[in-house]
ROLO-577496 format. One record per atom (N, C-alpha, C): residue number from 1; x, y, z; atom name. Coordinates in steps of 0.02 Angstrom, whole numbers, plus 50000, padded with zeros to 5 digits. Atoms other than C-alpha are relative to their C-alpha. Layout:
N
   seq      px      py      pz   atom
   NUM       X       Y       Z     CA
...
This chain:
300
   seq      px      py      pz   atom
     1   50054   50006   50049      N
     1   50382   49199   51525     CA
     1   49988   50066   49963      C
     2   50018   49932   50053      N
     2   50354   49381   51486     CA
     2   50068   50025   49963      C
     3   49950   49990   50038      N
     3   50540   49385   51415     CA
     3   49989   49961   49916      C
     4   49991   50027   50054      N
     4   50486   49263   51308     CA
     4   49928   50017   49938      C
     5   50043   49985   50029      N
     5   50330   49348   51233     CA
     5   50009   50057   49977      C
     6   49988   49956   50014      N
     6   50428   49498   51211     CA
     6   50037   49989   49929      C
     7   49985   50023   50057      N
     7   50536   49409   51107     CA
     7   49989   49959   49940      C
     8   50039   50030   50053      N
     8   50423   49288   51014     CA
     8   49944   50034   49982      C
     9   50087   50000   49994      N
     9   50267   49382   51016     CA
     9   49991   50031   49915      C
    10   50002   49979   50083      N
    10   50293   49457   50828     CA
    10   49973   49956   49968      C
    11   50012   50066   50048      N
    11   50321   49282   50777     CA
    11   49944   49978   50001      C
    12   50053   50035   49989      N
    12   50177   49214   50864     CA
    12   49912   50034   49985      C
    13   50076   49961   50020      N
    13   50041   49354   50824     CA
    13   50002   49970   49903      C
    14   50003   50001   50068      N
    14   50108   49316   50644     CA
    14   49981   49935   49972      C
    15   50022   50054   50008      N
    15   50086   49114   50658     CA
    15   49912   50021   49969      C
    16   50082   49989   50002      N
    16   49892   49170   50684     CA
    16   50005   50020   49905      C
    17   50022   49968   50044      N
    17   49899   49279   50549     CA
    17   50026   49966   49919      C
    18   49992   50069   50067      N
    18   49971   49156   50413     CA
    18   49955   49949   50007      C
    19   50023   50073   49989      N
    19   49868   49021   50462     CA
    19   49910   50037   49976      C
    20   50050   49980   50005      N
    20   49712   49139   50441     CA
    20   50001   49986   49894      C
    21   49979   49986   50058      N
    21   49778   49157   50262     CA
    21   50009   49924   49963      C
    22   49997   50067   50004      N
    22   49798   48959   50251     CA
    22   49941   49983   49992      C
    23   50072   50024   50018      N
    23   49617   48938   50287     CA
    23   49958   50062   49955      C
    24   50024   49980   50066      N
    24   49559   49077   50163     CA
    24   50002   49954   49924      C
    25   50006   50072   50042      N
    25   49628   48945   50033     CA
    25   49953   49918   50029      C
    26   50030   50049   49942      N
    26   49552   48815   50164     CA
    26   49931   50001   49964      C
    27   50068   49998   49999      N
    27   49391   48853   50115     CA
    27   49975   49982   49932      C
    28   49999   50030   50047      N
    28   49391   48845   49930     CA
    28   50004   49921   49978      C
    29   49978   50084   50010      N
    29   49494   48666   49936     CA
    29   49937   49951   50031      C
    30   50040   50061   49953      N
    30   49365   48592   50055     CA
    30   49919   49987   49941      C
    31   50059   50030   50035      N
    31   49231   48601   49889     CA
    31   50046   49993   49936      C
    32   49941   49999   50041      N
    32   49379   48568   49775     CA
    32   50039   50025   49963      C
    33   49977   49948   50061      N
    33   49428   48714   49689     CA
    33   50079   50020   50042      C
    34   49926   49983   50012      N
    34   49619   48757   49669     CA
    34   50021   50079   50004      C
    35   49984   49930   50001      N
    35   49631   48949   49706     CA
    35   50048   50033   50031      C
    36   49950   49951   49944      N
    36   49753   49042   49748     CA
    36   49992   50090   49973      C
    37   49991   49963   49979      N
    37   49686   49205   49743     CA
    37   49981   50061   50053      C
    38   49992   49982   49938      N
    38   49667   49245   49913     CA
    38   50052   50045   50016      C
    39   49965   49949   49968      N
    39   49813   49348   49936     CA
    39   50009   50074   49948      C
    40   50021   49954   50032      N
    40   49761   49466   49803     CA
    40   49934   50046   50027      C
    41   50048   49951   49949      N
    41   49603   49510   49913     CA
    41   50034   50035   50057      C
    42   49962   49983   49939      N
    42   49723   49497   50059     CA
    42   50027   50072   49984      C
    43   49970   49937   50026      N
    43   49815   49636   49963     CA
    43   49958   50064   50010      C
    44   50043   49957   50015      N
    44   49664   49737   49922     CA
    44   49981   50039   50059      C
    45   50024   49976   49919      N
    45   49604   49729   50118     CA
    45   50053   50056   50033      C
    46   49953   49955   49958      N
    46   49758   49789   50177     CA
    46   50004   50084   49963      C
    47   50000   49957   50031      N
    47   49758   49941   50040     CA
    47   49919   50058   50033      C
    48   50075   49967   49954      N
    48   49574   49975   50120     CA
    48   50014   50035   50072      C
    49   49977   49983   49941      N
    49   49649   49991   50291     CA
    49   50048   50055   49988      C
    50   49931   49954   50010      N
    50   49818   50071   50237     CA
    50   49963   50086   49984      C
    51   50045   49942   50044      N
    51   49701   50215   50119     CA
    51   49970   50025   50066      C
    52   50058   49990   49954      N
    52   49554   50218   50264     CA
    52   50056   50042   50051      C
    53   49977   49978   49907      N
    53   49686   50254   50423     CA
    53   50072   50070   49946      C
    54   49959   49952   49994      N
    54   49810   50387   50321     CA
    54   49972   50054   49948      C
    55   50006   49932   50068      N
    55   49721   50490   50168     CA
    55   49977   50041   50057      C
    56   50002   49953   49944      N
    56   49709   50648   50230     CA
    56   49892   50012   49992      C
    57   50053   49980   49990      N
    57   49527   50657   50179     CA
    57   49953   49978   50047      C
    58   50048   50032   49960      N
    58   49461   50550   50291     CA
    58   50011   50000   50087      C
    59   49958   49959   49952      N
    59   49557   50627   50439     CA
    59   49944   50017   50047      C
    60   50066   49997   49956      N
    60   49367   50686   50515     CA
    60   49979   49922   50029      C
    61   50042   50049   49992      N
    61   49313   50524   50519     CA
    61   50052   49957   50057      C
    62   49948   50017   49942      N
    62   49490   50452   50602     CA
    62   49992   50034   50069      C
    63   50002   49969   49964      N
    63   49468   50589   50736     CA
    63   49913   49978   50049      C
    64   50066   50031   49975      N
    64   49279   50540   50765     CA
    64   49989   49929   50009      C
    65   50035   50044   49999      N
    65   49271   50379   50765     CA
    65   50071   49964   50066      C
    66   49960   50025   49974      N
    66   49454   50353   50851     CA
    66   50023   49921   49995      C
    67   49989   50082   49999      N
    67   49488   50143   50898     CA
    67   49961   49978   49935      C
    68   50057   50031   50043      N
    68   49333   50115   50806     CA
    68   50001   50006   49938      C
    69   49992   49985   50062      N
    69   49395   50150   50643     CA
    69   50045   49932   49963      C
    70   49958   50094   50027      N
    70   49499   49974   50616     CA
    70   49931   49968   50000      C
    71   50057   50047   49998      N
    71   49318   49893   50659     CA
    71   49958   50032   49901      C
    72   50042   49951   50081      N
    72   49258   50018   50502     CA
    72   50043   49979   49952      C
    73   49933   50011   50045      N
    73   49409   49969   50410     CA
    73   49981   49923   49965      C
    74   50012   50089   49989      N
    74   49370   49777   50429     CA
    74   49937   49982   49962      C
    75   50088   50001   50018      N
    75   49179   49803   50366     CA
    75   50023   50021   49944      C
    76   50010   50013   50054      N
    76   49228   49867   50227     CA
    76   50044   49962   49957      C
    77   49990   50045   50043      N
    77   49348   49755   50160     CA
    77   49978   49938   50012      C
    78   50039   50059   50029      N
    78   49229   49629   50203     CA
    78   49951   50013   49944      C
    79   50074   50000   50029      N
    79   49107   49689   50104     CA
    79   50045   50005   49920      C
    80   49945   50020   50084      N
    80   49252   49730   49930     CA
    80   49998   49919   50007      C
    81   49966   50074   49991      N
    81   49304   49539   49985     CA
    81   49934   49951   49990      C
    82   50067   50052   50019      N
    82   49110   49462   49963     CA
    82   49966   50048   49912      C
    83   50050   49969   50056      N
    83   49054   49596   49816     CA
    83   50054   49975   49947      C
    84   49938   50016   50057      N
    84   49241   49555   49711     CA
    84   49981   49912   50011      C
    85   50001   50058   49994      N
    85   49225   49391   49777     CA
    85   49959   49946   49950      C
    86   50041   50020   50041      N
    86   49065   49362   49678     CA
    86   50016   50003   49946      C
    87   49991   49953   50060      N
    87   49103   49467   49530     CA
    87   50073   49944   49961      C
    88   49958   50056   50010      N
    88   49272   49343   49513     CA
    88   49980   49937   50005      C
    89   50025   50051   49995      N
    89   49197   49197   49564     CA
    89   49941   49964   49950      C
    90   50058   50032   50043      N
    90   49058   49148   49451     CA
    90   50038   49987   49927      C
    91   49975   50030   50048      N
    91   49146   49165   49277     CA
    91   50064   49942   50033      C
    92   49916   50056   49970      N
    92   49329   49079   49361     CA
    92   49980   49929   50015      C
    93   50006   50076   49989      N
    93   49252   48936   49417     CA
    93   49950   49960   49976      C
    94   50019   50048   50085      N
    94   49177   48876   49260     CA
    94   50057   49945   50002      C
    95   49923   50027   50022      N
    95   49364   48834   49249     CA
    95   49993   49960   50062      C
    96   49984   50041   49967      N
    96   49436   48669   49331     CA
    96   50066   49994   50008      C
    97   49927   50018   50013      N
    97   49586   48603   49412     CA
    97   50046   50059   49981      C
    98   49946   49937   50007      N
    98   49751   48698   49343     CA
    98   49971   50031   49962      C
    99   50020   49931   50046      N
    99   49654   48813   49232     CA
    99   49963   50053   50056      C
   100   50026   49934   49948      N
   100   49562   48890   49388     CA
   100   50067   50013   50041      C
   101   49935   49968   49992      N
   101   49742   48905   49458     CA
   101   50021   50049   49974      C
   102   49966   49942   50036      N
   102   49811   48993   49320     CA
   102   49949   50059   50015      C
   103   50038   49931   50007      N
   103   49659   49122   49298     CA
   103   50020   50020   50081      C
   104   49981   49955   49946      N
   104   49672   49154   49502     CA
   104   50057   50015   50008      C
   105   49911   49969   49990      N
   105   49871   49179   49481     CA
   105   49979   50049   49962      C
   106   49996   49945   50031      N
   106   49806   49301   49338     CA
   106   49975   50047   50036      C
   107   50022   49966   49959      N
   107   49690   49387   49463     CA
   107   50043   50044   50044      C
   108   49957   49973   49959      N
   108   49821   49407   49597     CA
   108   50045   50043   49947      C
   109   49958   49956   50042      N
   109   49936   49490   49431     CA
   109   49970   50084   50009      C
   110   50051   49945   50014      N
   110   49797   49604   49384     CA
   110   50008   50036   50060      C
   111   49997   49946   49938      N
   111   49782   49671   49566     CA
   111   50059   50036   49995      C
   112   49935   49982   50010      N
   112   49963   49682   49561     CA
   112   50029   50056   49967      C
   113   49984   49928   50057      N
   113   49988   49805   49425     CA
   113   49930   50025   50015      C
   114   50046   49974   49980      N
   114   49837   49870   49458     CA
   114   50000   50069   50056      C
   115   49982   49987   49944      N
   115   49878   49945   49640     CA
   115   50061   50044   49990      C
   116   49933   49950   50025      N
   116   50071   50001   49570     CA
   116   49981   50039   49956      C
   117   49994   49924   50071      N
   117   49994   50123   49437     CA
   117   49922   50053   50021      C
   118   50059   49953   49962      N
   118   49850   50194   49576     CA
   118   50047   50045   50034      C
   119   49996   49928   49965      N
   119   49920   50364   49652     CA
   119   49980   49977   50067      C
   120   50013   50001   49939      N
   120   49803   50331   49797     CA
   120   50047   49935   50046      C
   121   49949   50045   49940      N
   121   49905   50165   49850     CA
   121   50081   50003   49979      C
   122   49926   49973   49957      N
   122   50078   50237   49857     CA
   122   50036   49991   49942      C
   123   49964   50018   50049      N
   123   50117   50165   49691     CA
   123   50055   49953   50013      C
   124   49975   50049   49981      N
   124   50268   50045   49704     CA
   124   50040   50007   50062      C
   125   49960   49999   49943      N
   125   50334   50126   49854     CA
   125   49946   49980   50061      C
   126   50049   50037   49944      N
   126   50168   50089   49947     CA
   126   49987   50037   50050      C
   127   50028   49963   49958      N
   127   50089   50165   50101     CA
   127   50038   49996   50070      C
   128   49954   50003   49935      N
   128   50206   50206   50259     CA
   128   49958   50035   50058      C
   129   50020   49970   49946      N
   129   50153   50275   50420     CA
   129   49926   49983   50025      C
   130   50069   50031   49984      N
   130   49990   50181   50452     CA
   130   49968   49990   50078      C
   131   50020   49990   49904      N
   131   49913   50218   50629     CA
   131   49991   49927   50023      C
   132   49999   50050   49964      N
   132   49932   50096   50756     CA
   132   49947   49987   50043      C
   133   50046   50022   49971      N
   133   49812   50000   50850     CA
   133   50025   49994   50055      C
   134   49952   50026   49927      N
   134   49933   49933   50985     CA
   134   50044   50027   50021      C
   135   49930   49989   49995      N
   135   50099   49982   51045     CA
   135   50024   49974   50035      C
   136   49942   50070   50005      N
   136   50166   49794   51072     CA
   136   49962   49994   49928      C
   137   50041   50042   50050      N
   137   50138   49689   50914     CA
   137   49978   49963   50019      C
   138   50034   50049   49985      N
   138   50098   49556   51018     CA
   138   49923   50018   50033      C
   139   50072   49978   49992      N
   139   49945   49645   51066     CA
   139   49962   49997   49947      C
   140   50058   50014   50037      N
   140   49866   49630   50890     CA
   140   49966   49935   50008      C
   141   50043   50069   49997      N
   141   49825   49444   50950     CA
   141   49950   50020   50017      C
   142   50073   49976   49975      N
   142   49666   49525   51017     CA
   142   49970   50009   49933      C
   143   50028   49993   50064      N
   143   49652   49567   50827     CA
   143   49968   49925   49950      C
   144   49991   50068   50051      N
   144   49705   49395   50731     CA
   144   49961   49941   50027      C
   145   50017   50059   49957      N
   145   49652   49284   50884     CA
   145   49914   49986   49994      C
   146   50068   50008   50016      N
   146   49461   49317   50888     CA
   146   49969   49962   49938      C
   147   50014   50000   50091      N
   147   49449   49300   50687     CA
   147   50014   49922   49989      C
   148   49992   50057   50017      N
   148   49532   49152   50691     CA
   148   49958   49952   50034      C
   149   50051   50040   49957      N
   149   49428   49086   50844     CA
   149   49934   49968   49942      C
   150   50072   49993   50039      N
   150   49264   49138   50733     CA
   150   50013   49954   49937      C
   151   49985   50051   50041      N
   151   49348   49051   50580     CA
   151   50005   49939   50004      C
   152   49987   50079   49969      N
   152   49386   48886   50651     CA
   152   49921   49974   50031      C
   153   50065   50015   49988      N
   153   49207   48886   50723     CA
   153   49947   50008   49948      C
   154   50049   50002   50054      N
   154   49120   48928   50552     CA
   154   50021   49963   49952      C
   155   49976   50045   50015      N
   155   49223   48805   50494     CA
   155   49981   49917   50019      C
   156   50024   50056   49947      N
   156   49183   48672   50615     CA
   156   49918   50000   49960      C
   157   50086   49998   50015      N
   157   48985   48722   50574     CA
   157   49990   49978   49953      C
   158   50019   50025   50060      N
   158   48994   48692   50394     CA
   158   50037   49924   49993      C
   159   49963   50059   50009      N
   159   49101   48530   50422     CA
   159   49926   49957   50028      C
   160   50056   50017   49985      N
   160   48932   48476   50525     CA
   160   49943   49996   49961      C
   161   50070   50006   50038      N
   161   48796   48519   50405     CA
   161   50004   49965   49967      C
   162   50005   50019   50103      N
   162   48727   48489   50245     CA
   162   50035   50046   49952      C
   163   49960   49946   50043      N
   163   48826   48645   50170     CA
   163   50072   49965   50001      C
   164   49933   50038   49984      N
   164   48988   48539   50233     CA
   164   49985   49947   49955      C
   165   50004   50064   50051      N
   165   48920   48364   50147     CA
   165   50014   50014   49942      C
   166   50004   49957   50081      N
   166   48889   48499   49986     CA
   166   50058   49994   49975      C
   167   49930   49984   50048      N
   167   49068   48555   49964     CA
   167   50026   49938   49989      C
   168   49946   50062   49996      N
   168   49141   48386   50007     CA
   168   49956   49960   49905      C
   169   50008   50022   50061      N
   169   49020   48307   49861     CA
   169   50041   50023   49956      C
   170   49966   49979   50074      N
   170   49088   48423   49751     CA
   170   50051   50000   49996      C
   171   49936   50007   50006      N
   171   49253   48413   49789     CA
   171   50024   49901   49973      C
   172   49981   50075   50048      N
   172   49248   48210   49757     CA
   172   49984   49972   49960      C
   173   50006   50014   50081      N
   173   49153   48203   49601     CA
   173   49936   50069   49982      C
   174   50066   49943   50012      N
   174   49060   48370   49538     CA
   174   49947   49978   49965      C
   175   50063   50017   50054      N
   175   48967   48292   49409     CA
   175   49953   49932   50039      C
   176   50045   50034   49972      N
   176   48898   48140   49504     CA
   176   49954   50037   50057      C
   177   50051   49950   49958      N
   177   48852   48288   49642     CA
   177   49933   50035   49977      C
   178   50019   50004   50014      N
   178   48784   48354   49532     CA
   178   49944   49983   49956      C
   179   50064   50049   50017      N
   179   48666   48212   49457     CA
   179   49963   50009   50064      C
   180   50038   50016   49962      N
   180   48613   48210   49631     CA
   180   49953   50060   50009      C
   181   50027   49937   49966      N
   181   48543   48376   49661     CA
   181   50037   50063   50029      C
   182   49972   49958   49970      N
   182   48683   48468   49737     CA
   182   50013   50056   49949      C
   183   50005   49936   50049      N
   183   48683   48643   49653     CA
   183   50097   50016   50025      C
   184   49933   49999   49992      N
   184   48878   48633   49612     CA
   184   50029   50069   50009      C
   185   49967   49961   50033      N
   185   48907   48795   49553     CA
   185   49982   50056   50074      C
   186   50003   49988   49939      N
   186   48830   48881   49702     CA
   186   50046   49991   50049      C
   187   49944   50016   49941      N
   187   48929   48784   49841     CA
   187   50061   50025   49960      C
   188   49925   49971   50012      N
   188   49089   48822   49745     CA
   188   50016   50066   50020      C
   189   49998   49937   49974      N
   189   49052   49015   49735     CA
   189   49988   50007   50084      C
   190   50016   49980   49907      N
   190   49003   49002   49936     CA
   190   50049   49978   50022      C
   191   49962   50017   49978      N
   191   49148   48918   49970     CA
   191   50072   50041   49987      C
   192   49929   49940   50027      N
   192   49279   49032   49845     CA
   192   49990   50085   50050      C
   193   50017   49954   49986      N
   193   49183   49188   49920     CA
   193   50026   49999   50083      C
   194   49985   49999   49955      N
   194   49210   49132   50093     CA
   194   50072   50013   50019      C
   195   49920   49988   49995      N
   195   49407   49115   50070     CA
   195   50018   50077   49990      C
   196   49995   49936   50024      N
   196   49376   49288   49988     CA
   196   50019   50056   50042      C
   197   50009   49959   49936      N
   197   49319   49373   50134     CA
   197   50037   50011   50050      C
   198   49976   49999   49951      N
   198   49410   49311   50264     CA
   198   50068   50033   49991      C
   199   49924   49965   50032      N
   199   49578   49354   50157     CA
   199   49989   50093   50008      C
   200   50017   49929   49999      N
   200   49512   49544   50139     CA
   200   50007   50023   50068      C
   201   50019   49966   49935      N
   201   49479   49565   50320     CA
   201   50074   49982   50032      C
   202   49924   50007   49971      N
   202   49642   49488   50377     CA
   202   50053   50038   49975      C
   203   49962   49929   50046      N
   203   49730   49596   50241     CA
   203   49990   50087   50060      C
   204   50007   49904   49962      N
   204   49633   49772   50335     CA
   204   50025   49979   50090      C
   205   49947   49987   49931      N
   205   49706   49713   50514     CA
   205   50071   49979   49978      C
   206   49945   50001   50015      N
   206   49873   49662   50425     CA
   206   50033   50059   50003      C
   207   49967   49932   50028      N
   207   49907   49856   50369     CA
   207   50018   50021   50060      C
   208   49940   49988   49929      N
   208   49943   49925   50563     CA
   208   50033   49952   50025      C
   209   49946   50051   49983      N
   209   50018   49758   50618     CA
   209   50067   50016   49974      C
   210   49933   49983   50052      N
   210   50159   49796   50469     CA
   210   49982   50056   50018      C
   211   49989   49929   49999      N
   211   50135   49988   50491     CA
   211   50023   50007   49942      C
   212   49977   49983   50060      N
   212   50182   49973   50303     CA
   212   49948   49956   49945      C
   213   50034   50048   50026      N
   213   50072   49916   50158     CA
   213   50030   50019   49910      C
   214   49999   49991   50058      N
   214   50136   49893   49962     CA
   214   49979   49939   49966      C
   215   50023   50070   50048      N
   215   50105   49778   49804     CA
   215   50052   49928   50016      C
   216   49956   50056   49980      N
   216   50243   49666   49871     CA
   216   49984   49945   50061      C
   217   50041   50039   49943      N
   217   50111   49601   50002     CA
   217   49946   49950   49952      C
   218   50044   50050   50057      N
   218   50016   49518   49845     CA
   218   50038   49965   49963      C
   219   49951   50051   50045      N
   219   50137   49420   49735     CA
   219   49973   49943   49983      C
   220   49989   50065   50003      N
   220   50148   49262   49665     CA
   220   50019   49964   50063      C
   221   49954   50043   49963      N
   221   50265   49197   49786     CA
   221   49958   49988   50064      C
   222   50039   49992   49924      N
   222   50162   49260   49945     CA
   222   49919   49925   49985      C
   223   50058   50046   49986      N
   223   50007   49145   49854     CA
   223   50041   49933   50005      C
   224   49967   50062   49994      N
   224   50130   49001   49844     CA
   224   50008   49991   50073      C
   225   49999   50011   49927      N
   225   50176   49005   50017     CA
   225   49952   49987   50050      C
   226   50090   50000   49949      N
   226   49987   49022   50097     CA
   226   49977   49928   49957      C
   227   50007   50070   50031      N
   227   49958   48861   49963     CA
   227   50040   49972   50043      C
   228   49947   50046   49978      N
   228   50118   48769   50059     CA
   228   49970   50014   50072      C
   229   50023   50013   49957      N
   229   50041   48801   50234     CA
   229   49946   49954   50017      C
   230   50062   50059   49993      N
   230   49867   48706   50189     CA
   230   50051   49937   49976      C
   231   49985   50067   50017      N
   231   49966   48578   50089     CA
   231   50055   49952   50068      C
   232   49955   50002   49934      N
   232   50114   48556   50235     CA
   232   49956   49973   50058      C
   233   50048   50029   49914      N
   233   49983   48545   50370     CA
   233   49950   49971   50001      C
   234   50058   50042   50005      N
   234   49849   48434   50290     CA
   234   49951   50069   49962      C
   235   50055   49963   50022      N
   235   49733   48495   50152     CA
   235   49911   49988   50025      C
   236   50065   50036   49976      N
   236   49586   48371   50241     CA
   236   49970   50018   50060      C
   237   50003   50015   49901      N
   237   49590   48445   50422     CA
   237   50001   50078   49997      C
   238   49970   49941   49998      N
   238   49561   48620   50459     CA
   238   50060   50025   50052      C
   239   49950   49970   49952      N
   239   49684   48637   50583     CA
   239   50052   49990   49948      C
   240   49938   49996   50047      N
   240   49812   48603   50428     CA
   240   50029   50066   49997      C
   241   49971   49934   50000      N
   241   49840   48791   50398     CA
   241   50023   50017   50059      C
   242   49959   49969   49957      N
   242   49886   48822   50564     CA
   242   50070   49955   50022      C
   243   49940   50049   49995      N
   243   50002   48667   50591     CA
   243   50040   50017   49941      C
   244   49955   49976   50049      N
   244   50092   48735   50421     CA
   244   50021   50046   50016      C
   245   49960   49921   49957      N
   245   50109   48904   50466     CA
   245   50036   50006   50052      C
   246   49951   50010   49933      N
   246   50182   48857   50624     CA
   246   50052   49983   49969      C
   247   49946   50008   50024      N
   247   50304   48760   50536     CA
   247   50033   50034   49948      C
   248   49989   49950   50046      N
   248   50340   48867   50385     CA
   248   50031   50092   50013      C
   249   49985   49939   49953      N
   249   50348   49023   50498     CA
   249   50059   50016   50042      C
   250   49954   49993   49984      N
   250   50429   48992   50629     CA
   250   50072   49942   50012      C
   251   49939   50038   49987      N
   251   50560   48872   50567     CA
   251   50080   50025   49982      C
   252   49932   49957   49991      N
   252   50694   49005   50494     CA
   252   50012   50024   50047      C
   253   49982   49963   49933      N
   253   50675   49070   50654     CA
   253   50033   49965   50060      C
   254   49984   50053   49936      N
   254   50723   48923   50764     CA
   254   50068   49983   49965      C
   255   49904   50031   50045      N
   255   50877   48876   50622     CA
   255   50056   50073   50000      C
   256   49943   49957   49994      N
   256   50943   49042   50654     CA
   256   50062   50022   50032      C
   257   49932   50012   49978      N
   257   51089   49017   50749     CA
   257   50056   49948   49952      C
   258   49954   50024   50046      N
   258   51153   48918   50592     CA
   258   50029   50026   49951      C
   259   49986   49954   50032      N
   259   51151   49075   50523     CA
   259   50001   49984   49902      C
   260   50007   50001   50062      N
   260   51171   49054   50317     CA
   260   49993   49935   49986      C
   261   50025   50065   49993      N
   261   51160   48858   50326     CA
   261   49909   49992   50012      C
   262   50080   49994   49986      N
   262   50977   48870   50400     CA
   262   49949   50010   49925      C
   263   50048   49990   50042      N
   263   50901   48898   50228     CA
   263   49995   49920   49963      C
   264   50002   50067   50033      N
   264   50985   48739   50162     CA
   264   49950   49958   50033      C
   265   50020   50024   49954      N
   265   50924   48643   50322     CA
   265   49904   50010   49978      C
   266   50075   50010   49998      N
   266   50743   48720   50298     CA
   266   49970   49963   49953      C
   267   49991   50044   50055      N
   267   50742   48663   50134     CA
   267   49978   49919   49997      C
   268   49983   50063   49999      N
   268   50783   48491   50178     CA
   268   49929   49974   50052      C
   269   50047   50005   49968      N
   269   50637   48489   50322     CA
   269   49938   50003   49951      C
   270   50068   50010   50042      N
   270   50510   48537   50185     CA
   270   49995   49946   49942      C
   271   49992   50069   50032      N
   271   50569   48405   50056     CA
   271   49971   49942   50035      C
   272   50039   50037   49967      N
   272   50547   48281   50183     CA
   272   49937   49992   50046      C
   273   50070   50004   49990      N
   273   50377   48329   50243     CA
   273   49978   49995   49934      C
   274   50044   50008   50062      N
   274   50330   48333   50069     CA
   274   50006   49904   49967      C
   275   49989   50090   50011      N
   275   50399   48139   50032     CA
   275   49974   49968   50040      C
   276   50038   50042   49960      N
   276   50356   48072   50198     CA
   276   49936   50004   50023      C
   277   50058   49987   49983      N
   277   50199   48144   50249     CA
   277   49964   50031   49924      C
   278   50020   49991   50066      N
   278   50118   48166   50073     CA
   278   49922   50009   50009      C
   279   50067   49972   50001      N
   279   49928   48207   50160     CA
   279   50009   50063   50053      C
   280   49998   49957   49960      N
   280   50025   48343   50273     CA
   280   49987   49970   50057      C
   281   49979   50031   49921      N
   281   50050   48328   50457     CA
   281   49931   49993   50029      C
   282   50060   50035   49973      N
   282   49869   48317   50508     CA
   282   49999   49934   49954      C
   283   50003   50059   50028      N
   283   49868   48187   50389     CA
   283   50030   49922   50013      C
   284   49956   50052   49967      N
   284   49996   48085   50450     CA
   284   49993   49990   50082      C
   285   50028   50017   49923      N
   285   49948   48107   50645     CA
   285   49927   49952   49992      C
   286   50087   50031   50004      N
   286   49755   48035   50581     CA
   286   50064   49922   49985      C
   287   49975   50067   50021      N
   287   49861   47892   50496     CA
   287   50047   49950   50066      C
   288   49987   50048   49913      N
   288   49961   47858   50673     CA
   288   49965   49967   50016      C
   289   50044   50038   49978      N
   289   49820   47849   50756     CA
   289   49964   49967   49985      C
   290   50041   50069   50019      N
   290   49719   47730   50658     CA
   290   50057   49946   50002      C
   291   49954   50074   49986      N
   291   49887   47612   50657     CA
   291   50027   49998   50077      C
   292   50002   50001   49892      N
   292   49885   47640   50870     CA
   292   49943   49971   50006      C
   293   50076   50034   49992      N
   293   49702   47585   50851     CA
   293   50000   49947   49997      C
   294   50009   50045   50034      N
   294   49722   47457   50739     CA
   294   50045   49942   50030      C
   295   49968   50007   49955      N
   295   49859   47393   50840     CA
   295   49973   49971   50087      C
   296   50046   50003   49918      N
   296   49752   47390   51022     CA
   296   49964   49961   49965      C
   297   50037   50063   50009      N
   297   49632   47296   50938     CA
   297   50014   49930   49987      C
   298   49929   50047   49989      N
   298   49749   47173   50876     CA
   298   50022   49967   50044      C
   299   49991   50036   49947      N
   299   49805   47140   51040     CA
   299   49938   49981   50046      C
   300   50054   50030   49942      N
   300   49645   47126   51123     CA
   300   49966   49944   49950      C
């Protein structure tokens, strides 16, 4: 067992840590908004961490505060990740559908160039030597694991309330939600802001996990991929982001003894989750089990 945590434990601290990044979009979708830019905060967080744990000016404060300086790290890109969060959020989601897409792909740009023409973040070579928290990687699960705990449970909470009924109105008709009373524009921003946050803070424990942080941690491609974990693993269920990321993650890793074949192969696995399971794999386990139900009753 501990051979095999030596050798998976990268993968498996990293499942967490994609799937955290799954439900940052998670949170938006569940009051219907289309965002993907979550990994542009993600970016930002990690630049907070990367900056915070190596400029030399802050070198007193590393020395004084020691461990406790990732917890300082974390605070404040929660706090960039709810103040940007706002500051983006209110005009953007005026916009609907693929036009709030596009503007948050422009967002994630903006950071993008943004970050490559700052001095303080490394420019396009990016920030190397970033103090470590651990020395396994599989020890940052003490990092990713909590967060995600706390996520999945403030998740759960708002699926219970009236803040949960909120987003869902607005996600299945804004304007009749709106006839009713539900203050649309509100829940949206509480819901975009939330994805905001959590992306930022997972970004500032990302930077020692990688021990490396550049603009090539924000991309396009990286928001496409954190989109294909919620969609893959059920956009309706929060456990979708982590059932994607599992699969998405670690499935080059399991086809790798097919060596250069394995990409075709993965390929061919995501096609057919995307044809046959078309609400994602929570989606299709809910749909089992109501035809196992439906079924038992049937016979009785």
């Amino acid at each position: 067992m501990s051979g095999f945590f030596e050798n998976y434990g990268f993968l498996l601290v990293t499942i967490v840590q994609q799937a955290l990044l799954g439900l940052s979009l998670y949170f938006p979708l569940m009051a219907g908004q289309l965002s993907l830019a979550s990994i542009g905060f993600y970016s930002l967080g990690g630049y907070v961490a990367a900056i915070m744990g190596t400029h030399p000016a802050l070198a007193p404060w590393r020395e004084a505060l020691g461990f406790f300086m990732f917890p300082l790290q974390w605070l404040f890109a929660l706090v960039l990740g709810v103040v940007l969060g706002i500051v983006v959020g209110y005009p953007a989601l005026r916009l609907r559908g693929i036009y709030l897409a596009l503007a948050t792909i422009a967002f994630v740009q903006v950071v993008n160039v943004a970050v490559l023409n700052m001095p303080i973040a490394g420019g396009a070579v990016g920030i190397f030597g970033i103090p470590q928290a651990f020395a396994s990687r599989l020890d940052y699960i003490w990092f990713f694991g909590p967060l995600f705990l706390l996520t999945m449970f403030v998740v759960h909470r708002i699926t219970t309330t009236g803040r949960g009924l909120a987003f869902f109105a607005v996600r299945e008709d804004e304007l009749a939600a709106g006839a009713m009373g539900v203050g649309t524009t509100a829940n949206k921003v509480t819901a975009f802001v939330l994805g905001c946050a959590l992306a930022a803070v997972t970004g500032a424990m990302s930077a020692p996990f990688l021990n490396t942080w550049n603009a090539r941690q924000g991309t396009f491609d990286a928001s496409v991929t954190c989109l294909a974990y919620v969609l893959i693993g059920g956009s309706r269920s929060m456990w979708g982001p982590l059932f994607g990321a599992a699969l998405l993650v670690s499935l080059p890793e399991l086809l790798r003894p097919l060596k250069d074949s394995r990409m075709i192969l993965n390929g061919v696995v995501l096609v057919a989750v995307c044809v046959y399971l078309p609400q994602g794999i929570m989606g299709g386990l809910a749909a089992l089990r109501a035809r196992l139900a439906a079924g038992r009753g049937g016979a009785a």
